[in-house]
C-alpha positions as CSV (number, residue, x, y, z in Angstrom):
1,X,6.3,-365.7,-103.2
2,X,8.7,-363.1,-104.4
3,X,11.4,-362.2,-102.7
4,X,12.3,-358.7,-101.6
5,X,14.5,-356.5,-104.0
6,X,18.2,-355.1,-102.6
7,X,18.2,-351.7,-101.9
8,X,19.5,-349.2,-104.0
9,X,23.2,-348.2,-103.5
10,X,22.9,-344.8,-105.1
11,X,19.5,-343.2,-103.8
12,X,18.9,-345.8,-100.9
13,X,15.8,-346.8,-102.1
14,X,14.0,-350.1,-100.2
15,X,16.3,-349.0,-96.9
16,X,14.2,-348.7,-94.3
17,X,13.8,-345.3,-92.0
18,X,16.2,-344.1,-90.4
19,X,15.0,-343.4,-86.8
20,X,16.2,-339.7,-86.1
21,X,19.6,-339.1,-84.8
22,X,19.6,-338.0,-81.4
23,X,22.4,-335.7,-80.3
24,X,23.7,-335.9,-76.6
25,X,25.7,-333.3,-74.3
26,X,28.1,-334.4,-72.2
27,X,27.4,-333.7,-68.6
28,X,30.7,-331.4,-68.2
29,X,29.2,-329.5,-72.0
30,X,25.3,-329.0,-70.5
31,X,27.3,-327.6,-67.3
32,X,28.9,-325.2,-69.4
33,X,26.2,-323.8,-71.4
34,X,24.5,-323.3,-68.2
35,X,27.3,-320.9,-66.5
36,X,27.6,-319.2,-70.1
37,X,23.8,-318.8,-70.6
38,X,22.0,-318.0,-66.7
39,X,18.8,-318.0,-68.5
40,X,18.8,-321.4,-69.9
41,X,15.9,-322.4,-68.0
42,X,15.7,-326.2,-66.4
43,X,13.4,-328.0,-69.1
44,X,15.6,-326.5,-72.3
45,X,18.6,-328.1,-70.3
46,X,16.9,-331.6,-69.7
47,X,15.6,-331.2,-73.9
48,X,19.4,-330.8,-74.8
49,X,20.5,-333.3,-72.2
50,X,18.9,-335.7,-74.0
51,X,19.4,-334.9,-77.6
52,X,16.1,-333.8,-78.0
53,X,15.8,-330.0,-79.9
54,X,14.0,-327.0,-78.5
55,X,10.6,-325.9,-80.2
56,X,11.1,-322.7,-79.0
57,X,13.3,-321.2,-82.1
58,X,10.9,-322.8,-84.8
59,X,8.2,-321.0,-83.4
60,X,10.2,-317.3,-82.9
61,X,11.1,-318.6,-86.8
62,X,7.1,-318.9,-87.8
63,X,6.5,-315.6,-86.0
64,X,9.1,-314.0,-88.0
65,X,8.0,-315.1,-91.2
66,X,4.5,-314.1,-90.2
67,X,5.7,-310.7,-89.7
68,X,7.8,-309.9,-92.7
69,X,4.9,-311.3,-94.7
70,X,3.0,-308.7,-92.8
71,X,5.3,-306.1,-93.5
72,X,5.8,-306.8,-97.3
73,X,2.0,-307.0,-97.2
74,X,1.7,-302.7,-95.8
75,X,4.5,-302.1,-97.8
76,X,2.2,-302.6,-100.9
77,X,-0.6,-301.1,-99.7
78,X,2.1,-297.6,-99.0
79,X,3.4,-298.7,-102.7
80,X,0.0,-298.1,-103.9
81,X,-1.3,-295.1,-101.8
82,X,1.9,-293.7,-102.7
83,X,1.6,-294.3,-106.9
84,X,-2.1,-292.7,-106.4
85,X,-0.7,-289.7,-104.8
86,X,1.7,-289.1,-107.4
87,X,-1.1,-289.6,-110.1
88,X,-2.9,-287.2,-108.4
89,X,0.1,-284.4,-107.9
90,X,0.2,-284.9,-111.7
91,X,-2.8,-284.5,-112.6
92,X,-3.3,-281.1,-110.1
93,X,0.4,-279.9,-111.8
94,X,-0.9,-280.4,-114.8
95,X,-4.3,-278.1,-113.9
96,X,-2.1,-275.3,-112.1
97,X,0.6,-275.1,-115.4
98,X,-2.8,-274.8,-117.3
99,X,-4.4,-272.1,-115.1
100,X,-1.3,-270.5,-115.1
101,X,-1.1,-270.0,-118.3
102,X,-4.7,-268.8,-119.2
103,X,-5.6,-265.3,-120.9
104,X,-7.2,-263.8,-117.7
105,X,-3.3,-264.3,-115.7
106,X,-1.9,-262.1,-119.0
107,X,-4.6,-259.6,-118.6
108,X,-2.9,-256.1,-118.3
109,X,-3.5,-254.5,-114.3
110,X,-5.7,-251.8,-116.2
111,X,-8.3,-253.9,-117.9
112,X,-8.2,-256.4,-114.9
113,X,-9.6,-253.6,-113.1
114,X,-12.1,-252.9,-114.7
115,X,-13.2,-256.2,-115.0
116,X,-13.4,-256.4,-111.4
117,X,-15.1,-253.0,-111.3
118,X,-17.8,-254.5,-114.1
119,X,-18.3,-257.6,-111.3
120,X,-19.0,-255.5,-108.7
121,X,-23.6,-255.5,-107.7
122,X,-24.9,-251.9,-108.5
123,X,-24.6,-249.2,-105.9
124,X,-25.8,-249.2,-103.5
125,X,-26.1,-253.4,-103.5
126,X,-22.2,-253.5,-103.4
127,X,-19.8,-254.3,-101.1
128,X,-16.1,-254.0,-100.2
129,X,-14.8,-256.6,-102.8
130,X,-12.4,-258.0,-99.9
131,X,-13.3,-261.0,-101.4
132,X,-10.9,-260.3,-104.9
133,X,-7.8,-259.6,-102.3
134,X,-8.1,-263.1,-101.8
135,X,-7.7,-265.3,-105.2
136,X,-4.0,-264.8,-105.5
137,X,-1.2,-262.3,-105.4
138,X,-1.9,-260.6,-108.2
139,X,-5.2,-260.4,-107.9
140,X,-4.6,-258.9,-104.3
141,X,-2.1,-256.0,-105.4
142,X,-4.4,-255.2,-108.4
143,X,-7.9,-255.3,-106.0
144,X,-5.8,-252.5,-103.8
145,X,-4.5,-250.9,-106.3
146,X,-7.8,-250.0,-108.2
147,X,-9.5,-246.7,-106.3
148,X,-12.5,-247.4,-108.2
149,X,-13.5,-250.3,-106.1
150,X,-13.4,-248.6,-102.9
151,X,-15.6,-245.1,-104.2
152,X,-18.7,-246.9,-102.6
153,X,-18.9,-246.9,-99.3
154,X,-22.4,-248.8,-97.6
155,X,-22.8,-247.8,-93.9
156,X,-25.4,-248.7,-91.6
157,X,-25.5,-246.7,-88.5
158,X,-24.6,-248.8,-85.0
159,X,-22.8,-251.2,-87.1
160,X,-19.2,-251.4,-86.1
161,X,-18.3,-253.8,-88.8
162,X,-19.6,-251.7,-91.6
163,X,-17.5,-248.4,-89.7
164,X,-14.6,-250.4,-90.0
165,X,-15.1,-251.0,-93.5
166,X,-15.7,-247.7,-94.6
167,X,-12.1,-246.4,-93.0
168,X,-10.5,-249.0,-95.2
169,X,-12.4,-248.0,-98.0
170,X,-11.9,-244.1,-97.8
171,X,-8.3,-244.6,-97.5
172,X,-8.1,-247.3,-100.8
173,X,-10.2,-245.0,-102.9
174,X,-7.3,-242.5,-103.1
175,X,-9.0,-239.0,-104.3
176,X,-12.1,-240.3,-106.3
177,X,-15.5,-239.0,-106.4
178,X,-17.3,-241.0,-103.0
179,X,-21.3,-243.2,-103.3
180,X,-22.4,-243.1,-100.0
181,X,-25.3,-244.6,-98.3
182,X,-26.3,-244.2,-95.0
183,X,-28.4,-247.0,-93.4
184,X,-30.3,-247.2,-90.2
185,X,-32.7,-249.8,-88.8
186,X,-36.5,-249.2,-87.5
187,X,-36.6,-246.6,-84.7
188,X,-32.8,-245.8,-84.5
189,X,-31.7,-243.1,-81.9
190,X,-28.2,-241.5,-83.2
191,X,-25.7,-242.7,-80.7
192,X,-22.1,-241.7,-80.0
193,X,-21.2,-244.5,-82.9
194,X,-23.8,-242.9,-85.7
195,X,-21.7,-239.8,-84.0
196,X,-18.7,-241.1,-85.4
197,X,-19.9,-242.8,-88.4
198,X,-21.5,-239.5,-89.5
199,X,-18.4,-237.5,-88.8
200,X,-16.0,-240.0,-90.9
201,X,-18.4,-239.6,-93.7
202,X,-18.7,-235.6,-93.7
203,X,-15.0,-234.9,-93.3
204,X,-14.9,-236.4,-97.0
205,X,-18.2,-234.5,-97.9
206,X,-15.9,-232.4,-100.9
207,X,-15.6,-236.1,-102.5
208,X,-19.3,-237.3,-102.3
209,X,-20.8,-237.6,-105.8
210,X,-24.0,-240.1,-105.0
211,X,-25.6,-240.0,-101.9
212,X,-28.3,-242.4,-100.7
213,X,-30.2,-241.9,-97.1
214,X,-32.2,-244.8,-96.6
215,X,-35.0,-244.2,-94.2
216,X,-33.2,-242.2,-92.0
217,X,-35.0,-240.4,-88.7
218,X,-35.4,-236.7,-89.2
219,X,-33.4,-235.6,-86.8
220,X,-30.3,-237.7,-88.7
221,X,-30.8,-236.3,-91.4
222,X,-30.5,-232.4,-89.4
223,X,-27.0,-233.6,-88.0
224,X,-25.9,-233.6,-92.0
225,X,-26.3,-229.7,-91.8
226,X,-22.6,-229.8,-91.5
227,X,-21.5,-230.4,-95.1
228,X,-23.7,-227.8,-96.2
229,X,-21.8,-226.2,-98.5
230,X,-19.3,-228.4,-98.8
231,X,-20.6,-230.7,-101.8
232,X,-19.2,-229.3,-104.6
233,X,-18.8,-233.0,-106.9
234,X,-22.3,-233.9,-105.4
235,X,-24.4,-235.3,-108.7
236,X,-27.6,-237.5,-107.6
237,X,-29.3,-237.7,-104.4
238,X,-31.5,-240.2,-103.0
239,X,-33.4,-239.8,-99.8
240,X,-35.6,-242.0,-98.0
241,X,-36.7,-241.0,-94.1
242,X,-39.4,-242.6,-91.2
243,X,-40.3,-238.8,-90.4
244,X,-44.0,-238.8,-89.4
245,X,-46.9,-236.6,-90.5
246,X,-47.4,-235.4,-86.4
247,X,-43.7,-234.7,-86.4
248,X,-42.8,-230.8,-86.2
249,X,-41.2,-229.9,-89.5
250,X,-37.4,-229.3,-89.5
251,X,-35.6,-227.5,-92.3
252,X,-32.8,-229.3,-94.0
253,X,-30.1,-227.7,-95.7
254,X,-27.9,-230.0,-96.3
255,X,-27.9,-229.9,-99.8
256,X,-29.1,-226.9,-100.2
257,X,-26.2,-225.8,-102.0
258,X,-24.9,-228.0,-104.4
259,X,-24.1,-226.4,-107.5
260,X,-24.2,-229.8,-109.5
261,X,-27.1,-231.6,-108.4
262,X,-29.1,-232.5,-111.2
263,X,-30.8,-236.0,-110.1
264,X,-33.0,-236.3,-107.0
265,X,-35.0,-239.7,-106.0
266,X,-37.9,-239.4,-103.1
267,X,-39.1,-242.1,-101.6
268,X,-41.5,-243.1,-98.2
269,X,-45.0,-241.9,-98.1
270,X,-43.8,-240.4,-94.6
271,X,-42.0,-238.1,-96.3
272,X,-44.4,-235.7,-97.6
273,X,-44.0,-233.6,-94.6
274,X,-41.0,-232.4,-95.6
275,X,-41.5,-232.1,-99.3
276,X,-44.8,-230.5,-99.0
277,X,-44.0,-228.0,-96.3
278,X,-40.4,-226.9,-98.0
279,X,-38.7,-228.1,-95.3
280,X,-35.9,-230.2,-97.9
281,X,-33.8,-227.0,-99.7
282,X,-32.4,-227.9,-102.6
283,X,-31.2,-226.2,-105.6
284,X,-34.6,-227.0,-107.5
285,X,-34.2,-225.0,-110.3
286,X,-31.0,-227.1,-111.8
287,X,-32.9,-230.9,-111.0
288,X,-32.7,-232.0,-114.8
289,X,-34.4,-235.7,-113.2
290,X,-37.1,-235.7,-110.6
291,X,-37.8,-239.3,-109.1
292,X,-41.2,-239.0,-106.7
293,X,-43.0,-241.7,-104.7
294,X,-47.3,-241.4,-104.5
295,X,-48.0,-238.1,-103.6
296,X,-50.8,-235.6,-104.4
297,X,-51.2,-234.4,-107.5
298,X,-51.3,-230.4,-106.2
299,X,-48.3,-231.4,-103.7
300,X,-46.2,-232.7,-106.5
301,X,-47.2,-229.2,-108.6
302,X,-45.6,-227.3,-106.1
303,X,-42.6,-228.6,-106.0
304,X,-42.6,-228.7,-110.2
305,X,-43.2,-225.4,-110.4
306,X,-39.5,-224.8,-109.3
307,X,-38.0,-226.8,-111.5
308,X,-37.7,-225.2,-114.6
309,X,-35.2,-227.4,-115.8
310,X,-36.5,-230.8,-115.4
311,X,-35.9,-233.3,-118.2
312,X,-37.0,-236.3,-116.5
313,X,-39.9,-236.7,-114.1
314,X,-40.8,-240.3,-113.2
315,X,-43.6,-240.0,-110.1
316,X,-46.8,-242.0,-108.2
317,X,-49.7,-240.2,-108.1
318,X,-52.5,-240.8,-105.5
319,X,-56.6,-240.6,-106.2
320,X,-57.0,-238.0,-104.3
321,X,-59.1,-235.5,-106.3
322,X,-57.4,-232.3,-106.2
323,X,-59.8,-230.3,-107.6
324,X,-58.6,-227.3,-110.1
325,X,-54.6,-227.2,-110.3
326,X,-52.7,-224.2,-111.1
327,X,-50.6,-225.4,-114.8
328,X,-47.5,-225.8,-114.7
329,X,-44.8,-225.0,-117.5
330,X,-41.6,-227.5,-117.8
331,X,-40.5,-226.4,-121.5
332,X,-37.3,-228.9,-121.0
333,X,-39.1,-232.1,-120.2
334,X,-38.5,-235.0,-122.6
335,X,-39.8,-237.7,-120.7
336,X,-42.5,-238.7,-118.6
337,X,-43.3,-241.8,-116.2
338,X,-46.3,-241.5,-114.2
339,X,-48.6,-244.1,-112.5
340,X,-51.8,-242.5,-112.0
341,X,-55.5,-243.8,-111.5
342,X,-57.9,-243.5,-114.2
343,X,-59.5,-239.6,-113.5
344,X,-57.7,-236.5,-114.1
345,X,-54.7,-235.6,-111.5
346,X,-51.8,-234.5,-112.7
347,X,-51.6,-234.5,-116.3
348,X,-54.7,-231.5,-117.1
349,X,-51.7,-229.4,-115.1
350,X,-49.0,-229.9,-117.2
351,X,-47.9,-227.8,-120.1
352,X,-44.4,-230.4,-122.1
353,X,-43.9,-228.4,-125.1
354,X,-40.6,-231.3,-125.8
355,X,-41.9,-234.2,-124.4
356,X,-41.0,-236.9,-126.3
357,X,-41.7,-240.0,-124.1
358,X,-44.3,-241.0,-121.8
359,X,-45.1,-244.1,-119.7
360,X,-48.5,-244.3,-118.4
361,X,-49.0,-247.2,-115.6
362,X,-53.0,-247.1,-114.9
363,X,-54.4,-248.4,-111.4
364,X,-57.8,-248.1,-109.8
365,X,-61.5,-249.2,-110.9
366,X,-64.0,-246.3,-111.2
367,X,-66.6,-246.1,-113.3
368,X,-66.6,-243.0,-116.3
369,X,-67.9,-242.4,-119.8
370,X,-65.4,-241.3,-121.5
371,X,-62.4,-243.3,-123.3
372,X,-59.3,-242.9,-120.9
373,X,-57.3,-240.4,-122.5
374,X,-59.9,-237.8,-122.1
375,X,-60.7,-239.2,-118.4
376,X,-57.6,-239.0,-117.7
377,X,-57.0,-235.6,-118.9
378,X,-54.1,-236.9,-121.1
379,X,-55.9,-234.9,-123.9
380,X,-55.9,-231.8,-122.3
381,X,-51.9,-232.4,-121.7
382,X,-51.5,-232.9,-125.5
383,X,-53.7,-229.5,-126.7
384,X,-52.1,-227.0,-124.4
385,X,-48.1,-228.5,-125.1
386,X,-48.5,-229.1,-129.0
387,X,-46.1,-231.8,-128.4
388,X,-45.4,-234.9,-130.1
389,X,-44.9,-238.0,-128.5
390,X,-43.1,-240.6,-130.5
391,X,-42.6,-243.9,-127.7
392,X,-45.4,-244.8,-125.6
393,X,-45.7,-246.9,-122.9
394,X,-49.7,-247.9,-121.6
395,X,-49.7,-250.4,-118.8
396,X,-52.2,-251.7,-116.1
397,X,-51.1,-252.0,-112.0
398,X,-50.0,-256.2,-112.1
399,X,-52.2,-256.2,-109.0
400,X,-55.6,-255.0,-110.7
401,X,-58.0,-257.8,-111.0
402,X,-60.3,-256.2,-113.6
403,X,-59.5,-255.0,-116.9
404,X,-59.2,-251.1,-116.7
405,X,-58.6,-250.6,-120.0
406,X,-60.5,-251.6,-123.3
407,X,-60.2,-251.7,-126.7
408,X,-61.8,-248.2,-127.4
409,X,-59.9,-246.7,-125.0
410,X,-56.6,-248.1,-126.6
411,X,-57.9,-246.6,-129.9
412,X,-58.7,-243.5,-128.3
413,X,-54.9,-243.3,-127.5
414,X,-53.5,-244.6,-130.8
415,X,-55.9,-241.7,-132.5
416,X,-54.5,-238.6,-129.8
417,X,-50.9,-240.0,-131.3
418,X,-50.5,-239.5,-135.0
419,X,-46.7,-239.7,-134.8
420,X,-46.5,-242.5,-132.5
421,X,-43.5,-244.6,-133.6
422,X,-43.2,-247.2,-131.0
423,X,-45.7,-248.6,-128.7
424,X,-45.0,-250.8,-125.5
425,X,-48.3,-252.4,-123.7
426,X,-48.9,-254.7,-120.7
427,X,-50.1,-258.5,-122.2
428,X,-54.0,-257.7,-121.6
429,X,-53.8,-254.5,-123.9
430,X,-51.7,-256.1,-126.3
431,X,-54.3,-259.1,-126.7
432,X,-56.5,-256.1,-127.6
433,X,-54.5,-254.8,-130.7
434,X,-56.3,-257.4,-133.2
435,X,-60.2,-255.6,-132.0
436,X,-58.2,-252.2,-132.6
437,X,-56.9,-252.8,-135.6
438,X,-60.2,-254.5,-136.9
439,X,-62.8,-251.1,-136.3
440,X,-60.6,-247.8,-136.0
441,X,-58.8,-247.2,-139.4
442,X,-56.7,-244.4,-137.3
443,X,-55.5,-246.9,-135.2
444,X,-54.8,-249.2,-137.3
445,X,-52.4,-246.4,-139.4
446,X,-50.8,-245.9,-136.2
447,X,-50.0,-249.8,-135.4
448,X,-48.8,-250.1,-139.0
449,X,-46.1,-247.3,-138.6
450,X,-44.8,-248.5,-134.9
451,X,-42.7,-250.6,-133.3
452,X,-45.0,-252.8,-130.6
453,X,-43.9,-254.6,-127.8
454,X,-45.4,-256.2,-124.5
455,X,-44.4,-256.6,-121.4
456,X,-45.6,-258.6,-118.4
């Protein structure tokens, strides 16, 4: 048996444990910690009393620790919000020094102008471009600054918003040259705010240059008598109206004199009242452009014959078979758009000694015998003007279901045009050009020499 090794002077190793020291207060000491601490509560007292330590400061300790640990821990989480933030700033500095220094921000104010004048939908689609006040500075002086954006002014009657609008545009577009259109709903009765709308609009009558009604009640349209003759820049007109065929006629003058009106556009079936019982005066004799919904073929003759000066006639024929039509002589008439059924209308009527283009748009099934530009009386047009057509457009209505037109009658057309220099047909008629070409030699000299397109 081995006996035990001496302990270790230096380290103590081999003493045995030390039992912990215990500390004790003096009776008179606890007393006095008591009167200098009145919260010292009875069992801390007794603990100290007899040498034995509190528990209560290593737990505040252990709380302490667990809250700076908490702390440091949200501190990195702010750490990295905070780095991400900064990347971001960066990165959006970074995109507004770029911006900022992009062509369209050294544009001059003129050509910025225009740009925004080029943005703008056509008239009358277009609207206040508020909108371009509202990018940046610049872009707000330059937006209020260019008259040209405010010249178009879209109103529809009842509609306080739009009224609004057009006061801010007629004060922006300085002293230019107005497009106005006038709006109303279904069945609209002219109350005291059309009143006012109307009158805003005619006190700058000297300044309108386009003019659009848009299916405007009759009796609207009489409350315009006011600006009669008072449209001196007045260019184009285009009226649309709900008047009724039962309705008493009422005579317009308006426009009647408007020594620069050379483009008039005519739409609603419900019109014809007025056109056909001269109830609209106008200064026909200087329309150089005549746009015409589907009327009668005699109606539409009446109102040609005062238009001497027409260069441009684009109209919509009905069927209705008007029998013999008085000719009628346009010497200045250049081009020609009609859509027209398949028997003669309007085109036996009309004597175009400079008609240079024509657009022919055929609709209607009926049954005939001859090829369609003899039907049509497009033949007859041709021997009495001894003009010479050079574009030509031949189309069938999209809405047709059967094929109006065949090959012979496409080679009846192509043989009435020797100097045909450029040919635009619908698909159907253009699938046809190969059978043409293949049994009319005329035709087929004619193709060689044009320029052929389709369209849908």
């Amino acid at each position: 048996m081995s006996t035990p090794s001496p302990p270790c002077p230096n380290c103590g190793a081999g003493l045995p444990p030390t039992p912990p020291a215990t500390h004790t207060l003096s009776p008179s000491t606890l007393a006095q910690l008591q009167k200098d601490l009145p919260g010292l509560d009875v069992d801390t007292a007794d603990s100290l009393a007899q040498g034995v330590p509190p528990d209560a400061a290593p737990r505040t300790l252990a709380q302490l620790q667990q809250d700076i640990a908490a702390l440091d821990s949200d501190i990195a989480h702010a750490h990295a919000a905070l780095a991400a933030l900064l990347a971001r700033r960066r990165a959006t500095q970074a995109t507004a020094q770029a911006l900022a220094g992009a062509p369209v921000h050294r544009l001059p104010v003129e050509l910025l102008a225009k740009i925004f004048e080029h943005t703008l939908p056509a008239f009358p689609a277009s609207q206040p471009p508020f909108a371009l006040e509202r990018v940046c500075r610049r872009w707000h002086a330059v937006a209020r600054g260019a008259s040209a954006l405010w010249a178009g002014i879209v109103l529809t009657l009842g509609c306080p918003r739009d009224l609004a609008a057009a006061e801010v545009c007629l004060s922006r577009a300085s002293g230019r040259g107005l497009e106005i259109s006038i709006r109303a709903e279904d069945g609209y009765a002219l109350d005291k705010a059309g009143h006012e709308a109307l009158a805003l609009l005619m006190a700058h009558s000297e300044r309108w240059r386009v003019v659009h009604l848009d299916r405007l009640p009759i009796h609207v349209l009489a409350h315009l008598d006011v600006v009669r003759g008072k449209l001196p820049a007045l260019e184009r007109l285009c009226v649309s109206t709900t008047a009724e065929d039962e309705e008493a006629p009422t005579e317009l003058t308006a426009f009647e004199l408007a020594p620069n009106l050379r483009s008039l556009e005519v739409k609603s079936q419900s019109y014809a009242d007025v056109l056909t019982r001269g109830s609209l005066a106008l200064p026909w004799g200087a329309l150089t452009r005549l746009t015409i919904d589907r009327h009668h073929a005699r109606d539409l003759c009446a109102l040609l014959s005062y238009c001497e000066n027409l260069e441009h006639l684009d109209a919509e024929l009905s069927s209705h078979v008007d029998g013999l039509i008085p000719p009628v002589l346009l010497p200045r008439l250049r081009s020609l758009a009609l859509e027209l059924p398949q028997h003669a209308t309007l085109l036996p009527a009309l004597i175009l000694p400079a008609l240079a283009e024509a657009s022919f748009t055929v609709f209607g099934a009926a049954p005939r015998r001859d090829p369609w530009h003899v039907a049509s009386g497009l033949a007859v047009l041709l021997a009495q003007s001894g003009c010479a057509i050079r574009r030509l457009a031949l189309k069938v209505d999209a809405f047709e279901r059967e094929a109006l037109l065949g090959a012979v009658d496409l080679a009846g057309v192509l043989g009435a045009l020797p100097g045909l220099e450029e040919l635009e047909v619908s698909e159907g008629l253009g699938a046809m050009l190969g059978e043409v070409t293949a049994g009319d030699e005329g035709a087929r000299e004619v193709l060689g020499r044009c320029r052929i397109t389709t369209s849908a």
